[in-house]
C-alpha positions in Angstrom: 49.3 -44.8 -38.1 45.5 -44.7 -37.0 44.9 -42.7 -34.3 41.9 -44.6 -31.6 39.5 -41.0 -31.1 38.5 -40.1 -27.7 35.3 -41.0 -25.1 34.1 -38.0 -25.4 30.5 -38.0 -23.7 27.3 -37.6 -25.5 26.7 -34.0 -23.8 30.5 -33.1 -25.0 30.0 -34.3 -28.9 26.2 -32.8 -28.5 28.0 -29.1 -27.4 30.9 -29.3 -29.9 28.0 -29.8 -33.0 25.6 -27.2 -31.4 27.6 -24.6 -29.1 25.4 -22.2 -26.8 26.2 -18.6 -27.5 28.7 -18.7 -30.1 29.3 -15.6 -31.6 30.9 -12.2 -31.4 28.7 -10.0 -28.8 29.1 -6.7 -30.2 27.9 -4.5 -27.0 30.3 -6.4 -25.0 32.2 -4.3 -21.9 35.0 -6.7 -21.2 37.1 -9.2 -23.6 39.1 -12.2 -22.6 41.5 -14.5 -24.4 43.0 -17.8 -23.8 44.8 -20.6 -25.1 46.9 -23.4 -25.3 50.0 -23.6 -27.4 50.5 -27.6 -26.7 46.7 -28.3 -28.6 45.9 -25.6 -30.8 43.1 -24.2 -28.8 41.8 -21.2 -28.5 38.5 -18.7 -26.6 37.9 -15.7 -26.7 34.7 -14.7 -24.3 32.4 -11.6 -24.6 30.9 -10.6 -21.6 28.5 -7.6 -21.1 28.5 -6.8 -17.0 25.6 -4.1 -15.9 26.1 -1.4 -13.2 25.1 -4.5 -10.7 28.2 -6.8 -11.3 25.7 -9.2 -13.3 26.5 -11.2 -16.3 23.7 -10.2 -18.5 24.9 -11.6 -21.7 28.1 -13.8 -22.7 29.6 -15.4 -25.9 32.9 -16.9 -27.1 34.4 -17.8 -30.3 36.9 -20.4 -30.3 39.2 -22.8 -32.1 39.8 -25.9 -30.9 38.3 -29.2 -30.1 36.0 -30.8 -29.1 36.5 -30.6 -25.8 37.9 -26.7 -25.8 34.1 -25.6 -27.9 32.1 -27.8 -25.0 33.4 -26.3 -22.1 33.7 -22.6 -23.5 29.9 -23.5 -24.3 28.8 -24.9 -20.4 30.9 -21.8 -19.2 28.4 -19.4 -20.8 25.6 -21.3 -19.6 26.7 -21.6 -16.2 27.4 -17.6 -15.4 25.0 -15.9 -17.8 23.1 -14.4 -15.1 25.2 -14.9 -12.4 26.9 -11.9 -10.1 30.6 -11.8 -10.6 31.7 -12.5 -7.1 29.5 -15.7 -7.9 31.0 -16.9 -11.3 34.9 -16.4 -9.9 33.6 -18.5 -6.8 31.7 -21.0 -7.7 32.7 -22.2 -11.3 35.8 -24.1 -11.7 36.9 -26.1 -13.7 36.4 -29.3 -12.0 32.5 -28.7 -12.1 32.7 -27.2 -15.8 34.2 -31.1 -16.2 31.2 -32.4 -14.5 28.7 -30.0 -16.3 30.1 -32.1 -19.7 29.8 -35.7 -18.4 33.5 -35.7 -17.9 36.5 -35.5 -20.0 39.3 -37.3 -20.6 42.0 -36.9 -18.8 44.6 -35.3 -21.4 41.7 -32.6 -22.0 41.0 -31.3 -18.2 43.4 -28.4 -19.8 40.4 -27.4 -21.7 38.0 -27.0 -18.2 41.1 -25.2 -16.9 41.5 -22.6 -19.9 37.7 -21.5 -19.9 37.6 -21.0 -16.1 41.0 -18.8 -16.7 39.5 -16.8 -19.5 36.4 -16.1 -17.3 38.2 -15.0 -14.3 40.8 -13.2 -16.6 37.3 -11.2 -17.8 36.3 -10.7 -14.0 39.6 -9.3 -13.4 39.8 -6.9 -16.3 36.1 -5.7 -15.2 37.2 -4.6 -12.0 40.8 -3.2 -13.3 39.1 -0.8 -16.5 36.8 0.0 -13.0 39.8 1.3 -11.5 38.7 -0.8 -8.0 39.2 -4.7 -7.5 37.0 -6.5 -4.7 39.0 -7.7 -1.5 37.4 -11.3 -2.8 39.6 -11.0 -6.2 43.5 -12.7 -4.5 46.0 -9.9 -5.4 48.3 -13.2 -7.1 46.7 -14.8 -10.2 44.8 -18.1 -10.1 46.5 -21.5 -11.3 43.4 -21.1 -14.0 44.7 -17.0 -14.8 48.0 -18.3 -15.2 47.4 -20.8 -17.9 45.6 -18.3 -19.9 48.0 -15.7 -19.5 50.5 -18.1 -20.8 48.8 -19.1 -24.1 48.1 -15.5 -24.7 51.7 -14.0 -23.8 52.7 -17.2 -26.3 50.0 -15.9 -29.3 51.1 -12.5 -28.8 55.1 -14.0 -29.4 53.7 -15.9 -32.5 51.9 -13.0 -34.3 54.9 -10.6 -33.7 57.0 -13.5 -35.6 54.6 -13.7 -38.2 54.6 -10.2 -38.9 58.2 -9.7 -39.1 58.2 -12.5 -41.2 55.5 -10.9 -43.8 57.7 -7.7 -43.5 60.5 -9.0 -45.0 
């Protein structure tokens, strides 16, 4: 069976070969995970946030495709410098699609899952603060929900695999 491969844009195929801030950042202040159990895929974002609410620096690692490594890569891009009131606002995941030329349809998941690990990160900021901004909604985002999902599913999965290696 020969599988056709997707259209992928150029700017897609050009972040999956060369991904902007890829890495561990190892003075970051909040961590966010997020994933999708139906693909494979997987981000984790760094985020260091000053005194300011600003996004001085931000990374992710990830597994996944294409698609999942190119928009965890225009995420970073598009908030590194940004106020957080400004990243939950005004990136979603319809314009991280747009920032990549567009994606195919069966991978707007991707888009959704790096806008939910970034406001998941916003959300954590304000909660280790003790204080959450009246602009945060007390109910979870559609994007918050997906990642909570893949991560309440990988948390499931490596409780399994260590019973298993217990035995």
């Amino acid at each position: 069976m020969s599988r056709t491969p997707l259209p992928y844009t150029q700017k897609v195929l050009d972040l999956f070969r060369n991904p902007k801030n890829l890495g561990k950042l190892e003075d970051a202040n909040v961590i966010a995970v997020a994933g999708n159990p139906a693909c494979g895929d997987m981000i984790t974002f760094y985020m260091k946030i000053n005194d300011k609410a600003v996004i001085e620096k931000i990374s992710f690692e990830s597994y996944g495709c294409a698609a999942n490594i190119a928009t965890a890569s225009i995420v970073t891009e598009m908030i590194k410098g940004l106020n957080v009131e400004s990243a939950w606002k005004d990136v979603t995941w319809k314009k991280v699609t747009e920032e990549v030329g567009g994606l195919p349809s069966v991978k707007f998941h991707c888009g959704i899952l790096a806008v939910g690990a970034v406001k998941r990160a916003i959300r954590k900021f304000y909660e280790q603060k003790g204080s959450t901004p009246s602009w945060i909604p007390k109910e979870l985002t559609f994007e918050e929900k997906q990642a909570i999902e893949e991560e309440e599913l990988a948390k499931k999965m490596a409780k399994r695999l260590k019973a298993t290696e217990e035995q």
